[in-house]
C-alpha positions, 0 to 999 in steps of 0.5 A: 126569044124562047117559049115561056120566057117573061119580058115586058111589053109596052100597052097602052104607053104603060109597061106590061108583063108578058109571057112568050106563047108561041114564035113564028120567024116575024111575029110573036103571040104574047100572053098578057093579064089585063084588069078585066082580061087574065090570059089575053094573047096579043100579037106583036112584030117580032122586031118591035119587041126586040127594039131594045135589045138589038140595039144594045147588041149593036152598040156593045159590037161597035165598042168591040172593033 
């Protein structure tokens, strides 16, 4: 996960786009525009938001071996 880089995050149990704004080795700030709120930075653990992928990585290595 790089500074700038676009992902979606899920809000309130709807899909949000976000933009990467700084990363610390377990945490990552998100930009987010909300309705009343544009350039909100909401924090989120780094392992929450990479549930996804890891995952996917994982399954592609067991198909690997």
């Amino acid at each position: 996960m790089k500074i700038g880089e676009k992902i979606k995050l899920d809000f309130a149990g709807k899909k949000k786009d976000a933009v990467v704004f700084k990363v610390f080795p377990n945490t990552v700030y998100l930009k987010v525009d909300f309705e009343k709120e544009k350039g909100k930075i909401v924090k989120r653990k780094l392992n929450a938001i990479d549930k996804g992928k890891s995952a996917k990585k994982k399954e592609k290595a067991k198909a690997s071996k």
